[in-house]
N, C-alpha and C positions, 0 to 999 in steps of 0.2 A: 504494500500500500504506500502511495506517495504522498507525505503530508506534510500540510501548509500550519506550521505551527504557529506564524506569526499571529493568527487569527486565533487562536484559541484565548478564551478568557478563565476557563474554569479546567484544572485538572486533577485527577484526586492521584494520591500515590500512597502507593501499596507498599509493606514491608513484607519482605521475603522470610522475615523472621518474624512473624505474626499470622496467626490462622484467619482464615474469612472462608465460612460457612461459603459452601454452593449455592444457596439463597439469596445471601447477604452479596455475593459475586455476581449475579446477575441483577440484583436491584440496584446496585455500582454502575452496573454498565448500562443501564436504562435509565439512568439519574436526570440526563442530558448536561454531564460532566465531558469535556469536549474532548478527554484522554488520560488514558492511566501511566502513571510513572510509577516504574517498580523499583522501589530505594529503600535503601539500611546505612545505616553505619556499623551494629555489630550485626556479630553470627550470619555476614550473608554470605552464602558461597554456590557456585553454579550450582549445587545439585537444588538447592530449594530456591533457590532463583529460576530453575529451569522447569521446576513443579510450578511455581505460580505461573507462569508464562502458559502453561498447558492450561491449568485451571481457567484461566480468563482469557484467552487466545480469540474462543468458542464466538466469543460477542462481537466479535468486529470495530472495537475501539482502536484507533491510535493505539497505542502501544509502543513504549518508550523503558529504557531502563536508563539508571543513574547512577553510575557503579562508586563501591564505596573507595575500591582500589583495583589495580589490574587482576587481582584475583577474582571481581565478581563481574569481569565483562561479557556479555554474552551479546552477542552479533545478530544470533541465525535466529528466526522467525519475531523479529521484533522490527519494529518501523523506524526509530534511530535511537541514537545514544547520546546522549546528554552528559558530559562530563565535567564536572566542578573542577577549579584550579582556588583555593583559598586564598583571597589578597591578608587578610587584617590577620597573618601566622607570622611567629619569627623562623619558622621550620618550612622551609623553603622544596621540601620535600612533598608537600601539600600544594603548591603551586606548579612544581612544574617538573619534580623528582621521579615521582608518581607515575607520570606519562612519558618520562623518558623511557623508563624502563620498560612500561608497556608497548610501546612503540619497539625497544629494541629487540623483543619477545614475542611480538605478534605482526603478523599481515595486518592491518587495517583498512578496512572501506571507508574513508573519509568521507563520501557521499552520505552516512548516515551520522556523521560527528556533528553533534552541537557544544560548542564552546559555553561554559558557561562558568562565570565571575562570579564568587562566592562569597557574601562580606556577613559573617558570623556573628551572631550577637546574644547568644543564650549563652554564658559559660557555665551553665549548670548543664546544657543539652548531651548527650553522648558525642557528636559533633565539635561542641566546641572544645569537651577534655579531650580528645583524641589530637586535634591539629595543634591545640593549645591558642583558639584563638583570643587576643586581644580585643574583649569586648565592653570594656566602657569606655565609649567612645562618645565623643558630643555629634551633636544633627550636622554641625561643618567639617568635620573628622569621614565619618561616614559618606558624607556626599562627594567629599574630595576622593575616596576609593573608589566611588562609583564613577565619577568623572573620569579618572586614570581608566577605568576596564571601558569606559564608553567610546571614547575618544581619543585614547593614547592606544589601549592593545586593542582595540575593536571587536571586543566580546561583543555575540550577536547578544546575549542574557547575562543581564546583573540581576543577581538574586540576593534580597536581603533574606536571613535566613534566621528565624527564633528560634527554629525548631521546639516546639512542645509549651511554648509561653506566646502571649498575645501580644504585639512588639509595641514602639512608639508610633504612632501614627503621623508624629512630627518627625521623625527621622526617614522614615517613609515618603513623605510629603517633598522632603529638602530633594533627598535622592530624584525622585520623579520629574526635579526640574532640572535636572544635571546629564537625566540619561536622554541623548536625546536621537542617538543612530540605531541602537541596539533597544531590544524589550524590556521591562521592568518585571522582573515576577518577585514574588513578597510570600511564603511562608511562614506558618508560626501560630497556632492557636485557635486558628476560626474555626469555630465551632458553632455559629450560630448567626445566622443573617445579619444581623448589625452588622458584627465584626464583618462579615466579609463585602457587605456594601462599602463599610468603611473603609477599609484597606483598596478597595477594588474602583475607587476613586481615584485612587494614586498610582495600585499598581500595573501594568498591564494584563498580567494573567495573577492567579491567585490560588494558590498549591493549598490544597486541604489533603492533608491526612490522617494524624491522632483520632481526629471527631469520627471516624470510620468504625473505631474499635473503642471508643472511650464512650458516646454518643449515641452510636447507631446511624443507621442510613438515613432517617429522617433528617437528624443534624444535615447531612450530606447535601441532602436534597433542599433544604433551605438555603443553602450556601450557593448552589447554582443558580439558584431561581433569584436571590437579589442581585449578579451578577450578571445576569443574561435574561 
């Protein structure tokens, strides 16, 4: 399937390291959530990366994975790849370590690569202890990263990233007027139509996942519906 991601304003993302009933898997993928991204930070490894792929294949969604490192890349029967490179780490191994190696290790289809600029801001998230990112930052700190990935390395997507907390909406806000060649996607917390009207003001697309398994698909489903 060939797809036009730029368009997308809603996508939900799956962990590979999380269960989702065959129910609960097809009520996802009739949400009118515009595509699934299947991402972890811990415990994700091709074999249950390769089980969810199967399990949700069936529905015809876009279908994107988000690998946590070159160990959870999976290419074949997915519609592209989405790869973080973390600006706001002193561990430089997170930006750009990561993909060398994968690079030096694998074939790559570059037609399916999405670049994508990663600026951390939960240091409680599993995310941000892992890269170790530098996360109190002010609304002009933050923008300034997002400027750098927008217009200096020309990431097509700067994503602000709470992972699992609800973010500032002023930092959100700053960023949105900074990015201005590439998309804006903003995860982190929306769990419930407010938030994600409100973030979905500023951001371009707007990444729900937690609320999936914390929630229930109703959450889910209010989350698309203020958005779209």
């Amino acid at each position: 399937m060939k797809i036009d991601w730029t368009k997308w304003r809603h996508i939900t993302k799956l962990d590979p390291d999380k269960v989702v009933s065959s129910a609960d898997a097809e009520e996802i993928a009739t949400s009118g959530t515009d595509a699934l991204m299947l991402s972890g930070t811990l415990n994700v490894t091709k074999e249950n990366l390769g089980e969810l792929i199967d399990q949700v294949r069936e529905y015809g969604l876009p279908m994107v994975v988000e690998p946590a490192g070159p160990e959870a890349v999976i290419m074949d029967g997915i519609d592209g790849l989405f790869v973080p490179s973390v600006l706001n780490t002193p561990e430089m191994v997170w930006m750009v370590g990561k993909h060398q190696y994968w690079v030096r290790h694998n074939t790559v289809d570059w037609n399916m690569v999405v670049p994508e600029a990663y600026i951390v801001l939960n240091p409680a998230s599993s995310v941000g202890k892992v890269t170790r990112a530098i996360c109190d930052l002010p609304a002009e700190d933050v923008a300034a990263y997002a400027e750098v990935a927008d217009r200096y390395f020309r990431f097509p997507v700067t994503y602000i990233e709470y992972s699992g907390t609800y973010g500032n909406p002023a930092i959100v806000s700053a960023v949105s007027d900074v990015v201005t060649e590439g998309r804006l996607f903003y995860g982190g917390g929306i769990n419930s139509a407010e938030k994600a009207a409100e973030m979905g003001q500023y951001a371009d697309t707007i990444v729900v996942g937690n609320a999936v398994y914390d929630e229930g698909v109703d959450a889910l489903k209010a989350t698309v519906k203020a958005v779209k």
